[in-house]
Steps between C-alpha positions, in 0.01 A plus 500: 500500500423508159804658368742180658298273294510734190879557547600152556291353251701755203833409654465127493352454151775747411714277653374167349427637149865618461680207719338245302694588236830656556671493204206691302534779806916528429396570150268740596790664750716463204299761301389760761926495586568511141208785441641690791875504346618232813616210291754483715308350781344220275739258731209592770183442348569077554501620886252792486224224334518247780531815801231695373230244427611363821474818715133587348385152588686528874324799559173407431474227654611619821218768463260229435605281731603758782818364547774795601231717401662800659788424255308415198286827541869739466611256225176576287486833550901549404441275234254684352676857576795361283260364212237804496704736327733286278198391337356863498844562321419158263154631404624820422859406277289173390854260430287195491222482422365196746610539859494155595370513817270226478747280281279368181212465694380806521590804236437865595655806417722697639263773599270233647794389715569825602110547608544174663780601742355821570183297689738239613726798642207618688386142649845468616524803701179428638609184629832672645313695692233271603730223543485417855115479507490192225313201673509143332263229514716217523738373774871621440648184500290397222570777326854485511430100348290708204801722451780237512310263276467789236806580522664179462253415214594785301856468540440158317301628241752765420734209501354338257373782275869587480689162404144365260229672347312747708205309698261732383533589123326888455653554153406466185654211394399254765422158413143461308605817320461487116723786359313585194212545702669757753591703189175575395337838548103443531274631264339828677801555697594842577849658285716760660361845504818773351456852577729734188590851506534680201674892499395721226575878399325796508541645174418812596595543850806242479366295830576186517220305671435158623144279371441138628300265198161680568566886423844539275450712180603229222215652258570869570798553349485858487547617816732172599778354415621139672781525653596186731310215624625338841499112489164335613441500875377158634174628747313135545663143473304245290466173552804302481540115436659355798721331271632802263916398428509163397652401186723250386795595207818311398821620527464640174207669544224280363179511754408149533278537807146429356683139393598405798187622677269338251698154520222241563776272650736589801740758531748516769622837568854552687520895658824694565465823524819589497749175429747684682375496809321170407601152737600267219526219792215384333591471112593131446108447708360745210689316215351179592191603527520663161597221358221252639219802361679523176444068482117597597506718243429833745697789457762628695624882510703713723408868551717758590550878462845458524717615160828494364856394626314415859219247239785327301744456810212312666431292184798412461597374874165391563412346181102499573311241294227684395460882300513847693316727399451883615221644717420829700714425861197714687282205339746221581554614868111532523414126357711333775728612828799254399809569252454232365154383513273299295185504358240282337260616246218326267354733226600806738354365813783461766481110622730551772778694606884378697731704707827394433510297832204295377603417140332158383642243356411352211246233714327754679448711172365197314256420799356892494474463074344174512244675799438755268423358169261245729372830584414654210357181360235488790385830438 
């Protein structure tokens, strides 16, 4: 039946998408709990990114695979009665405005999502009802291998994603990525489409009557008066950069990013998004390696969005070897999934990037400079 492959196909790749890279989904549960006024749960959303993903991916590959089918055909179907009208209620209140139900990898609204469900809604009742006339091609001991073997091998990948980078890099700022050129709008491109609405006065009757930017009276000012003007109504997103917060600034303010981002040398970035919930296991790793770039002659800078008494407490236990600076903590969270992590960029382009797990030493980092400036001189 068509609707077991469409079904479990959504649910896996929801599955994958999102387990691939946990921590970015606990952000994203961060902000619907936050948007929703339960901030108090936050301790969840660690658990409710590894369950979720993991459920999705469960269920659809026991559709696909036929494996407790019986079970997997209630599952979908109460699944989907759960998550049907809390994103009817999303699309409607609009708290964020990505769902995140494809992860990075794929962006739709919240209205789409909701359109989505509705058909997946349908499909699963279908199924519920049709679920004892399902016939499978292959053997059922070789599809219980298929669904074992997925299993397992997405347990591991979700393993991974979690304590390294995610496997699969969706976002923005994956590795190849020059920054500069992710800010750029293209020429042509379309610019977001504002609807205002202006009140004016009868002067004769006294009415007071709405006009949108094609029919109010500016020029007759004898029969109207202006009265109030509501603030522009955003009716049509333009085109937006996929790289739209980043900037660089010093603790006093100064925006240094283009410097760093035009630096024809190497620039090693350290990324905290919050120092204290940062691991500082790691600093006396990060101070040598700062040390060995500043001897190259590379720079080395910390990033952070973290301010105040929480900033100077840190540099003063810590004692990092290198400049913080201040960025965005939406952007910092978004370049890397690791507080800290670490970066490498060459005139904006990121080089490489290091979970705190998989810091380099100052060896390793020479070998992947030295690759790179072999690099560039072949080309």
């Amino acid at each position: 039946m068509l609707a077991r492959w469409v079904v479990g196909i959504v649910f896996t790749f929801s599955g994958i998408v999102k387990g691939i890279d946990p921590t970015g989904f606990q952000y994203k549960l961060n902000d619907y709990l936050e948007a929703l006024h339960f901030q108090s749960l936050g301790f969840l959303s660690l658990t409710g990114a590894f369950i979720l993903p993991f459920a999705e991916f469960a269920i659809g590959i026991t559709l696909l695979t036929g494996i407790l089918i019986r079970l997997s055909t209630k599952l979908a179907f109460i699944f989907m009665l759960f998550f049907t009208p809390l994103t009817f209620y999303i699309a409607l209140k609009n708290p964020v405005t990505d769902c995140g139900c494809f992860g990075d990898a794929l962006i739709i609204s919240n209205w789409q999502t909701f359109y989505k469900n509705i058909v997946l809604i349908s499909l699963a009742v279908l199924l519920l009802i049709n679920r004892k006339n399902l016939n499978f091609i292959a053997k059922e001991k070789y599809r219980k291998i298929a669904f074992v073997s997925l299993l397992i091998g997405y347990i591991s990948v979700v393993y991974w994603s979690y304590n390294h980078e995610p496997i699969i890099d969706f976002r923005p700022y994956k590795i190849g990525a020059n920054i500069p050129d992710g800010m750029k709008t293209p020429a042509g491109s379309p610019t977001d489409v504002y609807q205002n609405i202006y009140r004016y006065r009868n002067r004769k009757s006294n009415e007071v009557k709405q006009f949108s930017d094609n029919d109010f009276p500016w020029q007759d000012t004898i029969n109207w008066k202006f009265e109030s003007m509501d603030p522009p109504l955003l009716i049509k997103k333009g085109y937006q950069p996929p790289i739209h917060d980043f900037s660089i600034q010093t603790i006093d303010q100064e925006n240094v990013t283009d410097f760093y981002l035009e630096d024809s040398l190497f620039t090693f970035v350290v990324i905290s998004y919050d120092l204290a919930k940062s691991s500082h296991n790691k600093q006396k790793e990060l101070n040598r390696l700062a040390e060995w770039a500043k001897q190259k002659g590379y720079h080395f800078i910390g990033l952070t969005s973290t301010t105040g008494a929480v900033l100077n407490k840190y540099l003063q236990e810590q004692q990092p070897a290198y400049q913080i600076l201040l960025t965005d903590q939406i952007t910092l969270k978004t370049i890397i999934r690791a507080n800290p992590g670490l970066i490498l960029l060459r005139k904006g382009t990121i080089i490489d990037k290091w979970h705190y797990n998989d810091f380099p030493t100052p060896e390793i980092a020479e070998t992947i400079t030295r690759s790179e400036m072999n690099k560039k001189l072949n080309q």
